[in-house]
N, C-alpha and C positions, 0 to 999 in steps of 0.2 A: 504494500500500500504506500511504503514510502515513497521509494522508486516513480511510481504513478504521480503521487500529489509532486513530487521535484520535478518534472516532464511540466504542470502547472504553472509554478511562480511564476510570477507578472501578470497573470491574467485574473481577469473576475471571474470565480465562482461561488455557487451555492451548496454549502456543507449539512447534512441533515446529522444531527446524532441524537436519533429518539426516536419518539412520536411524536414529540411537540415542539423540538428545539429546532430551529433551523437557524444559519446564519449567513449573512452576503457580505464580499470586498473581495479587493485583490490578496492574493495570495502573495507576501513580500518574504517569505521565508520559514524554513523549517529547520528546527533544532532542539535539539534531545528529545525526541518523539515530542515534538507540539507545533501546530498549523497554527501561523502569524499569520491573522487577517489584518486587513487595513478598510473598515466601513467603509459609507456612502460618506457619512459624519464626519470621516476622521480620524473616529474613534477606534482604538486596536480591539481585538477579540484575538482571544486564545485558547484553542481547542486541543483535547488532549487525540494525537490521532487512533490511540484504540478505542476511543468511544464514538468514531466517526464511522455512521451505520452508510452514509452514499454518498459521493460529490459528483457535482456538473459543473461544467460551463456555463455562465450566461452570455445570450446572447443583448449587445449592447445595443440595439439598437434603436429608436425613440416611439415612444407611444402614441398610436394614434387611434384614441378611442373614434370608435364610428365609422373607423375606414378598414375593408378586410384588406388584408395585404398578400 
């Protein structure tokens, strides 16, 4: 899993560890098993990676409620 999330750094994604926890930012680094996010905020979040049950990618691109695309 590590391997996988280091192939990541730089980019945004979305980390699920739960049922209820979810988290979003870029990924700016991994060290001694824990994913350094960087929020929308700012704000850092720190995820321990064996409680990280799925990650993706998001796609950045801008919302446009009311138009399919």
């Amino acid at each position: 899993m590590e391997e996988l999330l280091k192939q990541l750094i730089g980019k945004k994604i979305d980390v699920r560890s739960g049922a209820s926890s979810s988290f979003r930012g870029d990924l700016t680094e991994i060290k001694n098993g824990v994913l350094y996010l960087r929020g929308e905020d700012e704000n850092a979040v720190y995820v321990p990676i064996d409680k990280i049950a799925a990650v993706c990618e998001c796609d950045d691109s801008p919302s446009r409620p009311g138009f399919v695309v």
